[in-house]
Every structure is written in structure tokens, then in C-alpha cells.
C-alpha positions in Angstrom: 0.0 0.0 0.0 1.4 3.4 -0.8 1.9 6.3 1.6 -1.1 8.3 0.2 -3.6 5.6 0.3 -2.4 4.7 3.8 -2.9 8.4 4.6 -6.2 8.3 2.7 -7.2 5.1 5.1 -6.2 6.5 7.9 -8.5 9.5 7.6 -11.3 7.3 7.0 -10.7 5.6 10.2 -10.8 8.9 11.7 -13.7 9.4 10.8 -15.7 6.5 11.3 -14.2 6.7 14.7 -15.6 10.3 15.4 -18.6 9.5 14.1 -19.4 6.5 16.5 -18.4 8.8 19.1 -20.6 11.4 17.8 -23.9 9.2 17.1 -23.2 7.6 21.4 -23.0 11.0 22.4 -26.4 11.8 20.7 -28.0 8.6 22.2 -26.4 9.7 25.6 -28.2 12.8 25.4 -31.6 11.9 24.1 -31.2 9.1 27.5 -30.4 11.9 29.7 -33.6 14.3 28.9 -35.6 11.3 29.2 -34.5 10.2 32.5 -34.7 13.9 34.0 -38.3 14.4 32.5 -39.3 11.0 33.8 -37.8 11.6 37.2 -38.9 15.0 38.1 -42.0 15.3 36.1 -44.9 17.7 37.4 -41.6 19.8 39.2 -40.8 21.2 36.0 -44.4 22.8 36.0 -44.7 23.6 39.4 -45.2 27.4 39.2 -44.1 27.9 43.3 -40.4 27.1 42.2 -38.2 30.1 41.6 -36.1 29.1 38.5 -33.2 29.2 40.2 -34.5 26.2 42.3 -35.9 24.5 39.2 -32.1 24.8 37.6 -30.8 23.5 40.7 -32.6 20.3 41.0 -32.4 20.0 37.1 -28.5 20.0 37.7 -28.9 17.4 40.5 -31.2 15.2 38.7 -28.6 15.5 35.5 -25.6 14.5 37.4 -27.3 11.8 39.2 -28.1 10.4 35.4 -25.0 11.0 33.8 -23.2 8.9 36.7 -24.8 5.8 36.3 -23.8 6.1 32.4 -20.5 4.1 31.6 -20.6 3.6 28.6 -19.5 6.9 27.0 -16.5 8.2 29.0 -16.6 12.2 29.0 -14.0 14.8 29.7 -14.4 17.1 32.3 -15.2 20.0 29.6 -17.6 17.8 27.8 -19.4 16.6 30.9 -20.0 20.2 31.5 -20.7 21.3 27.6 -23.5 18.1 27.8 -25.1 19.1 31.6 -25.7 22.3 30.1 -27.1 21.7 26.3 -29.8 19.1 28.6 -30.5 21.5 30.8 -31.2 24.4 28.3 -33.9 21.5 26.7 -35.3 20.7 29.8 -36.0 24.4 31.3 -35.4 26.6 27.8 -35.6 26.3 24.1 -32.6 23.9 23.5 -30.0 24.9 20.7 -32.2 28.2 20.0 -32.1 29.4 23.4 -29.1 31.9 23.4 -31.0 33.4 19.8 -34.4 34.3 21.5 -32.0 35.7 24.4 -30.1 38.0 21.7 -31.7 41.0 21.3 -29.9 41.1 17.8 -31.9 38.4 16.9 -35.3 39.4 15.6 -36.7 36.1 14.1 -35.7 32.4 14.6 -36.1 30.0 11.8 -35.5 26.1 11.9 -35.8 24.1 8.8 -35.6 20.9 9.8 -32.7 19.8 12.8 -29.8 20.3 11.5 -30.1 23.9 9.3 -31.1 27.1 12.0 -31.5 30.6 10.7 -31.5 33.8 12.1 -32.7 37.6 11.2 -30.5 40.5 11.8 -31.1 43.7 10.4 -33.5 42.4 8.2 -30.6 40.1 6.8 -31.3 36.1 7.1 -28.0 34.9 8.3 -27.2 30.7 8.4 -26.0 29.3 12.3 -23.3 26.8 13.2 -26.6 25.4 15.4 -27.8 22.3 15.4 -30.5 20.0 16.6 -29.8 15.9 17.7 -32.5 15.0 15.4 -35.9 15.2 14.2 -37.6 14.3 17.4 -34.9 16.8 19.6 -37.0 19.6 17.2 -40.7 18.0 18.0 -39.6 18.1 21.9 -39.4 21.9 21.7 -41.8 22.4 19.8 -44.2 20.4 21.9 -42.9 22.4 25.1 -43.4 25.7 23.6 -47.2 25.0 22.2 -47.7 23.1 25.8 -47.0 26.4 27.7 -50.2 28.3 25.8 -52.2 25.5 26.4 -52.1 24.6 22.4 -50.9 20.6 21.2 -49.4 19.4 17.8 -49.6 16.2 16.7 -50.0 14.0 13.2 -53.9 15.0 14.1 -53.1 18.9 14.0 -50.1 19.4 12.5 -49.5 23.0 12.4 -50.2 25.1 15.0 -49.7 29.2 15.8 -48.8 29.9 19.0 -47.1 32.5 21.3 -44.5 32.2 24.0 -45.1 33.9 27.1 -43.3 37.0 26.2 -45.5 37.8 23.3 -43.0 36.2 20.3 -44.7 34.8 17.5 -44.4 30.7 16.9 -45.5 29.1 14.2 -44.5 25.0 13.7 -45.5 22.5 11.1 -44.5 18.8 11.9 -44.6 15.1 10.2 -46.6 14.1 7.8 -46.9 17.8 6.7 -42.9 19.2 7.2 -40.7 17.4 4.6 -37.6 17.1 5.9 -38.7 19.1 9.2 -39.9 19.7 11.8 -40.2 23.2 10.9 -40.4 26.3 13.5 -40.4 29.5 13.2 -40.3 32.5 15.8 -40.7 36.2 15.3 -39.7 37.3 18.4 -41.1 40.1 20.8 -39.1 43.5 21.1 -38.9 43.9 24.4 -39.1 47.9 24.1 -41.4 48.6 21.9 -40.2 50.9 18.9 -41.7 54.8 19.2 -42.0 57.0 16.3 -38.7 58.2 17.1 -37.0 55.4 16.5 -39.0 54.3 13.2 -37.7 58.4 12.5 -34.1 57.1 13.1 -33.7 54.1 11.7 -35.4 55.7 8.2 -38.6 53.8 7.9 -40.6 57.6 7.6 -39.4 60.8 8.1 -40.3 63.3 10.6 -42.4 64.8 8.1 -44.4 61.8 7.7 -44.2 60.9 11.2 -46.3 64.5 11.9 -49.0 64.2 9.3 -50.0 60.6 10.4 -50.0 61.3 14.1 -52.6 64.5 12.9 -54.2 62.0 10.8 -54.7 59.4 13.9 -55.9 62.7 16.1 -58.5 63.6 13.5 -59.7 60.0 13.2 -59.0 59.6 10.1 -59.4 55.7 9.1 -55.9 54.0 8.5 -54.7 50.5 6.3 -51.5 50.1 7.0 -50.0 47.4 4.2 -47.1 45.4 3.1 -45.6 42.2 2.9 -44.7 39.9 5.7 -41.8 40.6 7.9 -42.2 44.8 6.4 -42.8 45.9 9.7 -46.9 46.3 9.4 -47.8 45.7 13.4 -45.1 48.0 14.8 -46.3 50.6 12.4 -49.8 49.8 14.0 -48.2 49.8 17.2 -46.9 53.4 16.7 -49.9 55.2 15.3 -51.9 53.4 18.3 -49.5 55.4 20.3 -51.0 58.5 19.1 -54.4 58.1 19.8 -55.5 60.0 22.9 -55.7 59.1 26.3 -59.8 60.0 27.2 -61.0 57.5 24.4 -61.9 53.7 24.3 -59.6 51.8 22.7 -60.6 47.9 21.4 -58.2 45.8 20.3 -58.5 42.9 18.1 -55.8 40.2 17.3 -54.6 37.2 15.9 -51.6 36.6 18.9 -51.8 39.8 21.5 -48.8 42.1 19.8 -50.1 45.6 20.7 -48.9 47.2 23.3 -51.2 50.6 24.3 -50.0 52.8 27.0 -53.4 54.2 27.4 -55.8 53.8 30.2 -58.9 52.9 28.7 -57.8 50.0 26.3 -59.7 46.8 26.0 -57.7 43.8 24.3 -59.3 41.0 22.4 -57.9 37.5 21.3 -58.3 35.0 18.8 -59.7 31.3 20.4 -58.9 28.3 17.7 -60.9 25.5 18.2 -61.1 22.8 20.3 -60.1 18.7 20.1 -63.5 18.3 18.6 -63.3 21.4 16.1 -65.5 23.5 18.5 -65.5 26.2 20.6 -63.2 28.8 17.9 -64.3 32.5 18.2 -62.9 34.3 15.2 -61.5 38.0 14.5 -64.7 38.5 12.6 -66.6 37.1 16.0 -65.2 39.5 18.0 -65.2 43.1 15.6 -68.7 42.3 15.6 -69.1 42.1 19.4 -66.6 45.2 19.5 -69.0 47.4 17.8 -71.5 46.4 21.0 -69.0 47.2 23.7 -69.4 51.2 23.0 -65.8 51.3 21.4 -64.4 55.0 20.3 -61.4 53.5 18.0 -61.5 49.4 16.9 -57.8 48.9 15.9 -57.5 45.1 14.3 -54.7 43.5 14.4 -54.7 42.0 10.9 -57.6 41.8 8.4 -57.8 38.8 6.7 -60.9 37.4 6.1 -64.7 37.9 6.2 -63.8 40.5 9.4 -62.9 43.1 6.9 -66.9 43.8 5.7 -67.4 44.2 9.6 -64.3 46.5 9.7 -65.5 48.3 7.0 -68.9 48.8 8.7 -67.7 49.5 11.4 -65.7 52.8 9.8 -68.8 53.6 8.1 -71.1 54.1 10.8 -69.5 56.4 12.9 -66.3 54.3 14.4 -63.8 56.4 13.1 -60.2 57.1 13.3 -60.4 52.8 13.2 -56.8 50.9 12.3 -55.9 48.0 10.9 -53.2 46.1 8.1 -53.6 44.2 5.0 -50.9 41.8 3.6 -50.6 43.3 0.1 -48.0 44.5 -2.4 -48.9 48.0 -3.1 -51.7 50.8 -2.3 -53.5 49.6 -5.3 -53.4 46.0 -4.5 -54.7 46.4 -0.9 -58.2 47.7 -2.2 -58.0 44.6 -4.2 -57.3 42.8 -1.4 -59.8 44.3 0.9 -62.7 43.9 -1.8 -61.9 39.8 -1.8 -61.9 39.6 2.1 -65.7 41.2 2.1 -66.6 38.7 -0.7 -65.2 35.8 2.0 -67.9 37.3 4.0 -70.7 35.3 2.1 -72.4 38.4 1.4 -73.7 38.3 -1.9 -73.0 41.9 -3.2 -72.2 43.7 -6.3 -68.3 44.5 -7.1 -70.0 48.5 -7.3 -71.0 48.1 -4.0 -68.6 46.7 -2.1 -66.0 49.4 -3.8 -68.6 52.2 -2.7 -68.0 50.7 0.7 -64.3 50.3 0.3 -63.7 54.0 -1.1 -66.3 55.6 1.8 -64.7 54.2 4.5 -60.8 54.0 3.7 -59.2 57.0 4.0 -55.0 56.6 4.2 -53.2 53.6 3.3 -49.7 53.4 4.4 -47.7 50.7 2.8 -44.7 49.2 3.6 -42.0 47.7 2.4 -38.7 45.6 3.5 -35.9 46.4 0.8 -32.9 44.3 -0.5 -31.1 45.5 2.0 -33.0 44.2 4.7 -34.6 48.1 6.1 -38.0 48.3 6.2 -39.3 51.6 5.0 -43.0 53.4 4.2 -42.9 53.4 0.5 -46.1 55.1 0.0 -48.6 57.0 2.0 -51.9 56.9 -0.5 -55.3 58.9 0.1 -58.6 57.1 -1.2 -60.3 59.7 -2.8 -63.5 57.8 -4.0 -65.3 56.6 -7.0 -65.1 57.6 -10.7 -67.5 55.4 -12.6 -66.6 51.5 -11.4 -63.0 52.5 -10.0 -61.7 53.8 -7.2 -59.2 56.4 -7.4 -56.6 57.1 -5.2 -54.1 59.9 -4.9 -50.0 59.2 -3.8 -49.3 62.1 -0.8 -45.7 60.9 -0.1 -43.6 58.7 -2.1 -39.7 56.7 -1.6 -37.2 58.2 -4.3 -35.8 54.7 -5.1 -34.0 57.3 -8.0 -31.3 58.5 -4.7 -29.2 55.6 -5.2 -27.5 52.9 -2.8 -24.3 53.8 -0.6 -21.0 51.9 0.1 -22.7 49.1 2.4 -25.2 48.5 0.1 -28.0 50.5 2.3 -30.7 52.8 0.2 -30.2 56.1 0.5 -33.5 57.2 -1.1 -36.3 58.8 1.5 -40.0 60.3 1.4 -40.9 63.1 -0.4 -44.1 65.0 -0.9 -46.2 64.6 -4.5 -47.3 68.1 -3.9 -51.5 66.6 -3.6 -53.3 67.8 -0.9 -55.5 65.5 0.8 -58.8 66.2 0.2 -59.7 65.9 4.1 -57.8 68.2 5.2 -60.4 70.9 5.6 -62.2 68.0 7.9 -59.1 68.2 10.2 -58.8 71.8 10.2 -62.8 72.2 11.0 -61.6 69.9 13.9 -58.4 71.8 14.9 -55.9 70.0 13.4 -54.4 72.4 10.7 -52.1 70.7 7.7 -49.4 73.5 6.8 -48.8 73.9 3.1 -45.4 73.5 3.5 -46.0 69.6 4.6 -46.5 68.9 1.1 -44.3 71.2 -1.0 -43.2 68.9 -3.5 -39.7 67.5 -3.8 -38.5 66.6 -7.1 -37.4 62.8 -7.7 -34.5 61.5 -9.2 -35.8 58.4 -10.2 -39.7 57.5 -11.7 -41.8 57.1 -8.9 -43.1 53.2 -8.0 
């Protein structure tokens, strides 16, 4: 045998030695969880225990297993590396746990065990992470749905859930995940973003920023819309901020997101159903009940459905200055959007009518939208002027000037500029005491074609 193919052999043997080791550390590991879960059982729920006393008898209960294992001998740094990856599966969220810790980190995305992905500054990045296996990924998913009361299984397979901090979870197992689990987490900002930082970090300018809060004060009806991830609910979040103290807020959502710093706010939640398929109260459910509890603003969390011929009711019949968003792809394509939700309604109307609706009741759409380079910016703040024959017209207010260019880093430097229109409802919020300078919408010239 020459030199090269003994090298050649002998890295082959390395391997196949490091993987054996590899695969009895995994089966170590999966023994491990299963003998602490087994042993201290309803103590991992018990609520009186501080955590610190949970991760102390976790630890115990660890050690206690790993000693009576011989037949994988550990280093002291392993031994210590493996007592801790258990415990973070046992009392946190396994591999992901340092991510949702991170306040870098603004979604967690796990295709399958051994690929992880994170968002940072709106940039999907891939991790070193990885899970033991398929069924290491359907542990933590079952303990995050477990903690909101929610189950997965091959009978419901997907499920939408929160954790307790308010992050979004969304997980899809066997038969339905090829090659999964898959789980994904949009997690909460723990301070929520003010106008002043959306001002900052570019997504409107302060121009903007002043004609929407004067917009919100004159209750003027709102869409916000845009894709997923654009940054629709903290836009929500913000203009909910404007609203004023003395008036009765009711909130509608999905997965509780808002977070209102006035007193007299009244939140609502989606219920899914039941086992037996029973017992769901939907968003449309409760708008309707909304419009019962004496509500000054209704602000729904997302529209997508039969709710939106309630919401749109709801705006025409004296419950103004309501909010809500729309997943679309432009101004245009939201009062599309918002015309196929009322036909979900079961409502057998005309297409005339349900655009008179539409057009009568929507005032301002602000769309979003995340660019290539992962910010999230207001690309177009649109008034709904009304009807001309079959169509709804609309007029652009402020526009993004995609025409500035891109800098060094690769970051847009384009911003919002006025169209020079006037909205027509202006005079409304003047007759209310809310002037609109002139000078808010001196128009800007472009440098590239408007969008």
C-alpha cells in the first residue's frame, strides 16, 4: 500500500471513529432528557419554584443520570458542555435558546434539525446550530405550544402559537414538514419601537411621522400594508400610540402584539378551536361584538378574512379614526385585497357596491415595504379619494425616491418626499383643529420614476 492511500485510510478511520463517538454522544443525550423528565415530572411545571430552584434540582437530577452512564467516557469539559445543552432542553428552548436571548436576533427559523437561521437587520443569516434529530426539534416544539395550552400532533399538525413574552411561533410537523420539523419565531421586542426610532432608523421621516399622528388625532381611518416581515404591526403599534388618552380603545388580534400605554384599552384575542373542532371565536366574532362594547377606536390587528366587511362597517357608521393592516403588495393592490376579504364574507353583493364601501370608508393607506437590503421603510402614503365610474381612485401624498441611489454598504439612500396633492380631508381636520401647513406637502423633485 502506498503512503497516500495509507494516509487516505487513515483519515477514514478517523472518521468513522468520530462518528461513532458522535452518534453515542447523541443517544447519551436523548437518554439523559428522558431520564430527568421522567424523574422529576410535574416539578418542571410547578409554578411555586423560583427558577433558580428548578435549575438547581435539574443539575442534581442531570448529574445523578450521567453517573450511572458508563458507557461513554466524557472529559471534564464535555461533561460540563453536555449538563448544560440538557438543561437548556429541559427548562429553555434547546439549541435556539441563546437566539431568542439575543436582542440582535429578531426572528428564529428552523428548517428541519440540523439547518437554524437567524434575522439580523432584516438580513437572514445561516448558524453553526444544530438540533440531535428530528424528534430533539418535535420536543421543543411540543414544550413551547404546551405552555399556551395549544398541542401538535399528526392529528393537527400545524399550529400558531405564542411564548409567554408575546413572540410569535409558528411550527408544522410530520406528515406535513418534509424534511422538518419546521419552526419559526418572530420574536417580541422587548421595548417597543416609538416614532422616534421608526424616524431614526429611516422607515418615515419626521415629516411623515407628523401628518400621520394628525391623521390618527382627526380620526381619520388608516390601512396600513405590506408584505410579511415589512414591519406592518409595529407601524400599528406606533400610530396606536397616538391616539388619545380619554377615548376607548378595542383591540382585536390574531396573537396579543399591541402594546397601548393608554388607560382605557380593551384587548381581544383570537380562540382556535377545540379537540372536537369547537368552541373557535374568530377576529370577525369578536369586531362584531366590539361594535357592542361602545368602542371610540376598533384597531384590528390584521384583516384577513370575512372580518374586513365588519371592519369596514364598522368605519362607516360612525367608528372612526379605526386601524388595521392588510398583507398586500402595493396601495392599489390592498383595495383589491380588501374587496376579496368582504366577498369571504358570504355576502352576496355587487363589485360596485362593495367598492362604494371600500372608497367611503378608507381613507389613508400606508404601505410598507422591507428592501434588498434588509430596512423596512413606508414606500407610500396613499389617500382614497372615491369613486369615478366603477373605480376607485386614489391619490400618492408621499412617495420613496428609489432614484437617490444605494451607498458603500449597500443600504438605500433614497427617502420620502411629498407629490405636492393635498388630501382632500384636510379641511375636515382643520374644522376639527388639526391644521395641515402647506409646507408639509411642497413637493420634492425625484431623481428616479416614482413606484
Amino acid at each position: 500500500m502506498s503512503l497516500a492511500d495509507r494516509v487516505r485510510a487513515a483519515r477514514a478511520a478517523d472518521t468513522s471513529i468520530e462518528g461513532q463517538r458522535l452518534e453515542m454522544r447523541q443517544d447519551l443525550r436523548r437518554r439523559l432528557h428522558y431520564k430527568v423528565v421522567e424523574g422529576l415530572g410535574p416539578t418542571l411545571y410547578d409554578s411555586q419554584l423560583s427558577d433558580a430552584e428548578l435549575k438547581l434540582r435539574v443539575m442534581e437530577m442531570l448529574e445523578w443520570a450521567l453517573d450511572q452512564e458508563e458507557s461513554v467516557p466524557l472529559a471534564r469539559p464535555d461533561r460540563l458542555q453536555l449538563l448544560q445543552e440538557i438543561a437548556d432542553d429541559v427548562l429553555g428552548y434547546g439549541p435556539i435558546d441563546p437566539f431568542l436571548t439575543d436582542p440582535t436576533v429578531t426572528e428564529v427559523m428552523v428548517n428541519g434539525p440540523h439547518q437554524v437561521w437567524v434575522e439580523r437587520n432584516g438580513i437572514l443569516h445561516l448558524t453553526d446550530t444544530r438540533f440531535v434529530d428530528g424528534t430533539h426539534v418535535e420536543r421543543i416544539i411540543e414544550k413551547i405550544v404546551g405552555q399556551v395550552g395549544r398541542r401538535i400532533d399528526e392529528s393537527t399538525p400545524m399550529v400558531d402559537a405564542r411564548l409567554p413574552d408575546g413572540s410569535r411561533v409558528n411550527a408544522v410537523i410530520h406528515p406535513l414538514a418534509i424534511g422538518g420539523p419546521f419552526l419559526t419565531i418572530r420574536k417580541f421586542a422587548v421595548d417597543p419601537f416609538t416614532v422616534d426610532d421608526l424616524i431614526q432608523n429611516g422607515t418615515l421621516s419626521a415629516q411623515v411621522a407628523g401628518f400621520l399622528r394628525r391623521c390618527v388625532l382627526g380620526k381619520i381611518n388608516i390601512i396600513v400594508s405590506g408584505s410579511t416581515g415589512s414591519g406592518k404591526t409595529t407601524l400599528l403599534n406606533v400610530l396606536s400610540s397616538f391616539v388619545p388618552d380619554n377615548e376607548r380603545i378595542i383591540t382585536i388580534e390574531d396573537a396579543a402584539e399591541l402594546r397601548l400605554n393608554q388607560v382605557h384599552v380593551l384587548g381581544m384575542e383570537y380562540r382556535p378551536p377545540n379537540l372536537e373542532g369547537r368552541g373557535a371565536v374568530t377576529i370577525r366574532d369578536l369586531v362584531r361584538n366590539a361594535l357592542r362594547m361602545r368602542p371610540d377606536r376598533i384597531i384590528v390587528g390584521e384583516a384577513r378574512g370575512g372580518e374586513a366587511l365588519d371592519m369596514l362597517q364598522a368605519m362607516n357608521t360612525g367608528h372612526d379614526g379605526s386601524l388595521t393592516t392588510v398583507h398586500s403588495n402595493s396601495p392599489r393592490d390592498t383595495l383589491a385585497r380588501i374587496e376579496t376579504m368582504v366577498l369571504m364574507a358570504g355576502m352576496d353583493l355587487p363589485i360596485r357596491a362593495v367598492r362604494e364601501q371600500v372608497s367611503s370608508a378608507v381613507d389613508v393607506i400606508v404601505h410598507l415595504h422591507r428592501l434588498r437590503d434588509g430596512t423596512r421603510r413606508v414606500t407610500h402614503v396613499t389617500e382614497v379619494l372615491g369613486m369615478e365610474s366603477d373605480v376607485i381612485t386614489t391619490n400618492d401624498l408621499f412617495l420613496f425616491d428609489y432614484g437617490m441611489g444605494i451607498d458603500e454598504e449597500g443600504r438605500y439612500l433614497g427617502r420620502l418626499k411629498a407629490t405636492g396633492f393635498r388630501p382632500r380631508f384636510s379641511e375636515h381636520l382643520e374644522q376639527n383643529g388639526i391644521p395641515l401647513s402647506a409646507e408639509l406637502f411642497e413637493p420634492e423633485p425625484f431623481q428616479g420614476r416614482p413606484r
